[in-house]
C-alpha positions, 0 to 999 in steps of 0.5 A, a space after each residue: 065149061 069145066 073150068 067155070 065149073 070149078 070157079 063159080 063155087 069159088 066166087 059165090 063164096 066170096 060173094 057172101 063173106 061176112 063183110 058186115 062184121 067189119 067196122 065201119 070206115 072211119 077218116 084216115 087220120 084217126 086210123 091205127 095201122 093194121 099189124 102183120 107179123 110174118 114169121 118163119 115156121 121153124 124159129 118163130 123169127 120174122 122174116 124180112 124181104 116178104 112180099 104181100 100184093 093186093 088183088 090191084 098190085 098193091 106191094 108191100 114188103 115186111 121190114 127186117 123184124 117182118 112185120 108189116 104196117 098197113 096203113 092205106 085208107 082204102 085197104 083199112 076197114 075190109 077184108 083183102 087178100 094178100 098174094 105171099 111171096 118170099 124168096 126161099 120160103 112158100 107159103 101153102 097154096 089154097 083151092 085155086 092155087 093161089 098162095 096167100 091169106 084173106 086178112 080183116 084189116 081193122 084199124 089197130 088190128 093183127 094178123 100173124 102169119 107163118 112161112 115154111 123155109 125152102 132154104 136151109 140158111 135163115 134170113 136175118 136182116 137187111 143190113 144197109 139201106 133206108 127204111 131198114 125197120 119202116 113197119 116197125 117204127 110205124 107200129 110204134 115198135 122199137 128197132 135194134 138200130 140207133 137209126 132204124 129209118 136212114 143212116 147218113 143218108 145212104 139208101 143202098 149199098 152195093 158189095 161190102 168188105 171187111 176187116 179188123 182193124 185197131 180194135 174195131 171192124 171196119 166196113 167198105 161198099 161200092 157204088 152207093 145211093 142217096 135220097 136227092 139224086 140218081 147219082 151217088 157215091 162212086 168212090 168207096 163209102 166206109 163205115 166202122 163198127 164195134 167188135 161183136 161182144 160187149 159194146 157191140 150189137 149182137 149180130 143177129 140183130 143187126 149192124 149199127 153203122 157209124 158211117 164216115 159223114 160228108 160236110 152234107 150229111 151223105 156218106 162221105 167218098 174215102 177214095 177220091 183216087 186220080 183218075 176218071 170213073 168209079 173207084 173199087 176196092 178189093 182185097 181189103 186186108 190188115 198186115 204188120 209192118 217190120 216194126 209191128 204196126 197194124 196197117 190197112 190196105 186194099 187194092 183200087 181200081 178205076 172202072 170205065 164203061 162198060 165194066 172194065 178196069 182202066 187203072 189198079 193200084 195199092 193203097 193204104 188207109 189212114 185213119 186220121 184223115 179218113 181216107 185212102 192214100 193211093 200207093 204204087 201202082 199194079 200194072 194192069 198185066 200184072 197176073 197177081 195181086 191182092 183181091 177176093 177176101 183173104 184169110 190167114 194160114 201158116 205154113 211152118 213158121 210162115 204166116 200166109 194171107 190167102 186171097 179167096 175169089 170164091 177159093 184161095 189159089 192166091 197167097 202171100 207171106 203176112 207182112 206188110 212189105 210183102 203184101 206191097 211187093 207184087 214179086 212174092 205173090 204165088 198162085 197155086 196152078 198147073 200154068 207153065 211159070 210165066 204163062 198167061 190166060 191169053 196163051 195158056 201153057 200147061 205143066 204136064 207130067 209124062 202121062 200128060 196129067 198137070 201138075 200143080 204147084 205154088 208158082 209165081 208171076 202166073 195167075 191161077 185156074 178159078 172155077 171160071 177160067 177152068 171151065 173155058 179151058 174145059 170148054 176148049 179141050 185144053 184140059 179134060 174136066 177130071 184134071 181141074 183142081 175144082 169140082 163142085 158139083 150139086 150133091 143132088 143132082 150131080 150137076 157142075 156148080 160153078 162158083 164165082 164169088 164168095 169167101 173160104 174159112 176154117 171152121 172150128 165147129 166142122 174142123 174144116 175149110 168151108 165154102 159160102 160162094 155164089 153159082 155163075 149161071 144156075 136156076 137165077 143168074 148170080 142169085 143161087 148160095 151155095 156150102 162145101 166143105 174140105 180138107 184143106 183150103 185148096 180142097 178137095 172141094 168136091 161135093 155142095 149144097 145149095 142154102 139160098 135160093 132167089 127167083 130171078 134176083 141176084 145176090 152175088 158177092 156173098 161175104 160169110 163173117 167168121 168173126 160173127 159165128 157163134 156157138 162155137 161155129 155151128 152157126 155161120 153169118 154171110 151176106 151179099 148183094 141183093 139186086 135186080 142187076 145181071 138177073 134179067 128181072 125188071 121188077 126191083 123189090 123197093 127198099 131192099 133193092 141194092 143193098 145187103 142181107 144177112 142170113 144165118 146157117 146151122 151147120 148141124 141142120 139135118 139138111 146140110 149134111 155135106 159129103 166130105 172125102 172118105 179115105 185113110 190117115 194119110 195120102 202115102 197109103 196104098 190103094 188097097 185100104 182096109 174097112 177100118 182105115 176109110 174115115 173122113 178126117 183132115 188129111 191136112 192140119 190147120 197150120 199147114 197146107 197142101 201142095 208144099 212138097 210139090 205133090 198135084 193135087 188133083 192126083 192126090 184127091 184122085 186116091 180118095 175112095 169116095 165121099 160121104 157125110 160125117 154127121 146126121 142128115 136127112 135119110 143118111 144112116 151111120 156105118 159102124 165098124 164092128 169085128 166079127 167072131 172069126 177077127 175080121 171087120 165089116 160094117 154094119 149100120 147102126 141101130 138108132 138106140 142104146 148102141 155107143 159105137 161112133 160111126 165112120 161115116 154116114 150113107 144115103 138110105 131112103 126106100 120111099 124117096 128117090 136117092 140122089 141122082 150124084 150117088 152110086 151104091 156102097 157094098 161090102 163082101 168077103 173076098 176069097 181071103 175070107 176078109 170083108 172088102 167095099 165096092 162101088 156100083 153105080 146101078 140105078 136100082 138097088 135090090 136087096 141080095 139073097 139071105 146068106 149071101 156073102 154080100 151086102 148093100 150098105 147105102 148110097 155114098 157119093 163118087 169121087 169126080 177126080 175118078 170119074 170123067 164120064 161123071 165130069 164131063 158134057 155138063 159144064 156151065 159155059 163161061 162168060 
């Protein structure tokens, strides 16, 4: 009874709309489509990939400009209510629960609809694929794209790669589809595009691909390497030669049921021909080789390309007779030289403790591998050389893949990297920050969210970044596959999206470590030394005088925000009138001292279950000293009392193994 109580108004409502104030229907042939323009809240941006169902299940999904052109014969000249839904983004819900709007939908008519955003990145555009701006063209609008509807016939696009090359970028994707059958192009399709700038579109408008044609008009195979199955690409990369000149390689692999590699070998691009020329091979056993997307780093006078499979823990010096010698590979780990996964060994010191160290013919720990080790009590959580974990809630992150990159705006390493596992399978991104490329990656926030949907493969563009890298630009997959969901959203189904992120978002404020200049100082720091700062310089690398790292990020204090973000406040340093210093939080007006770090206050919201409280009291010397507790709550301390809570900061896992451990994600 109570809940037809509740319906009946409801329906009565509907049942005496206005419906006469409608148009009479007119043949379909001589109606306009109804406009729908969807755009995102905060930027007044379309939003691509939103879903709008009929009562009847009737889907339509906005094109990258988020309009959508409804058109159907029987929907136009009636009201219809259209269900919202797109991931990362909720729209209001009404009386009933229902998220979505009623919209008249009058031939020639528009309705505008704004969508708040869950996720901190900015969804752009689809990037590959057929029907990229369909509604749009049908409005009669005019797309960014030379071929807004379909490119060489390629329908979708499965993990991209990229490099720059002879002045032009160069684009590589896997397995790759077609409008005339299931069966498509398994042997890398490839693409090239101006460099951002003049001649080039702007990134945050889209990609024009000039793909390289087939004698059919599909995207042609630039692989057709011997052997049976699907051909891969991985880490593509560009490297000089001894006589300077610029050469492009990649590592291929055959693939056999059920995802298992049955070949790898090296191979080279020549630009002539438009194909790859397969080179050596890399034997199967062979613990190290070029794969992920790298990035360069100089180590003195040696240029590296790191190879990052979300983190670069593989490297080689930058020329192109190293890159082809699988002998001057080194993997950053704590495996005895020699050892293998299958029958791990590990490089212990007299406390049992690993060492790490750069070593060759040994693979290295990804997040993955570090787990099951964990998993299997061979190493305790604290000793891994990663620990990512969820800035809210404390919980392990376990990336799987993604990219590493300096970033000039941060000045810092920053991590775009999908989680293995999590609220969807391969479906959740996630942001760091660090000090070096090799860490101390500790602490992450989540920017994309999808439900049961993944998109896995992110790939983060440093050559797109704009505004001097406050805002970055990645992509990755976006796929039903490996997420359990049988539902596959057309059009955009197996293909690449973009989105952007702004760093200085207040909501992405991630906690970087918190320590003094130098890693030799002694554990007794005084207030004025704690500063998040790079430990490290751009131009050099950790782990290159054979310290261990995790026993180096085990001297950081603790961690905390360097810049604004929501409920964090500024700590300043000030000195008092007897010469000692303290902290103290800083006003939010007319006060010019720079602050060291940020804390976590927020007395109407529950803190972050990863924090634990900062305090600051005078020791018997009269000096002001810090203190971590991990109370639950935080109560204020008695007036005069020589003791005082700052805020909430964020704990070093390398301390902590009671805060590492029982929660990991199992393995694959």
């Amino acid at each position: 009874m109570s809940i037809r109580r509740h319906l009946i108004p409801g329906l009565v409502q509907l049942l005496v709309l206005p419906l006469g104030l409608l148009p009479a229907p007119t043949p379909a042939g001589e109606q306009q489509p109804f406009r729908i323009e969807i755009v995102d809240q905060s930027t007044g941006r379309g939003v691509p990939l939103v879903e709008l169902r009929t009562v009847n299940e009737v889907l339509f999904v906005s094109d990258s400009a988020g309009r959508v052109a409804i058109t159907d014969p029987d929907l136009l000249g009636h009201e219809v209510f259209f269900h919202v839904f797109s991931h990362g983004y909720e729209f209001p819900a009404d009386g009933f629960g229902y998220r979505g709007r009623r919209l008249a939908c009058v031939p020639g008519g528009s309705a505008r609809l704004e969508l708040p955003r869950i996720n901190l990145a900015e969804r752009l555009y689809r990037v590959t694929g057929g029907g990229i701006y369909r509604d749009s063209v049908l409005l009669g609008e005019t797309p960014p794209l030379v071929h807004p509807l379909l490119n060489t016939q390629v329908l979708g696009q499965d993990s991209v790669l990229q490099a720059q090359f002879r002045g032009r970028l160069y684009w590589f994707w896997g397995d790759t589809q077609r409008p005339g059958y299931p069966l498509g192009n398994f042997h890398v399709p490839g693409a090239t595009t101006p460099l951002p700038g003049p001649g080039g579109l702007d990134p945050m408008r889209g990609i024009d691909f000039d793909y390289f044609p087939g004698p059919d008009g599909f995207a042609k195979p630039t692989a057709t390497l011997p052997g049976s199955g699907p051909t891969w690409l991985e880490g593509l990369t560009v490297a000089r030669d001894s006589s300077g000149r610029e050469r492009l390689f990649a590592a291929a692999m055959k693939i056999k049921p059920p995802l298992e590699v049955s070949q790898r070998r090296f191979v080279e691009w020549e630009d002539d021909a438009r194909e790859w020329r397969a080179g050596t091979d890399i034997p199967l056993t062979a613990p190290l080789y070029p794969t992920g997307h790298p990035f360069e780093v100089r180590i003195g006078d040696t240029d590296f390309r790191y190879f990052a499979t979300p983190l670069g823990l593989t490297r080689v010096p930058a020329r192109a007779e190293s890159l082809l010698d699988l002998g001057q590979y080194e993997a950053y780990t704590c495996l005895v030289d020699g050892s293998s996964l299958k029958a791990p060994q590990f490089d212990r010191n007299s406390a049992g403790e690993p060492r790490y160290r750069w070593r060759r013919d040994t693979p290295p720990l990804a997040a993955l591998e570090q787990s099951k080790l964990v998993g299997q009590g061979q190493l305790r959580p604290h000793d891994g050389l990663v620990q990512l974990r969820d800035v809210e809630s404390g919980q392990p992150v376990l990336v799987h893949g993604g990219t590493t990159a300096w970033n000039s705006w941060r000045r810092r390493w920053i991590l775009v990297a999908v989680q293995w596992g999590g609220t969807s399978n391969l479906g959740e991104v996630w942001y760091s920050e660090a000090e070096s490329p090799l860490g101390p990656w500790a602490w992450a926030r989540k920017i994309v969210t999808h439900r049961r949907y993944s998109f896995y493969n992110p790939r983060h563009h440093p050559l797109f970044d704009d505004q001097g890298g406050r805002r970055i630009y990645f992509e990755g997959t976006y796929t039903a596959t490996f997420s359990g969901n049988s539902n596959a959203t057309p059009r955009y189904d197996y293909n690449q999206i973009m989105y952007r992120l702004d760093l200085d978002h207040p909501g992405l404020a991630v906690p970087v470590a918190v320590g003094p200049r130098s890693v030799d100082a002694p554990r007794a720091v005084t207030l004025g030394e704690l500063r998040p700062r790079s430990w490290y310089r751009v131009d050099s690398s950790p782990g290159e005088t054979g310290e261990s790292l995790p026993q180096v990020w085990r001297t950081v204090p603790f961690f905390a925000p360097d810049q604004p973000g929501t409920h964090l406040v500024p700590v300043v340093l000030r000195k008092q009138a007897d010469g000692e210093e303290k902290w103290e939080i800083k006003p939010e007006l007319s006060d010019t001292a720079q602050p060291c770090f940020y804390v976590w206050q927020g007395a109407a919201n529950p803190p972050p279950k990863s924090t634990v409280e900062l305090w600051q009291s005078r020791n018997p010397r009269g000096q002001w000293v810090w203190e971590l507790r991990p109370s639950a709550e935080t109560t204020a301390p008695p007036a005069g009392n020589q003791e005082e809570y700052l805020g909430r900061v964020w704990p070093n896992p390398w301390q902590s193994p009671q805060a590492a451990q029982s929660e990991q994600i199992p393995a694959p």
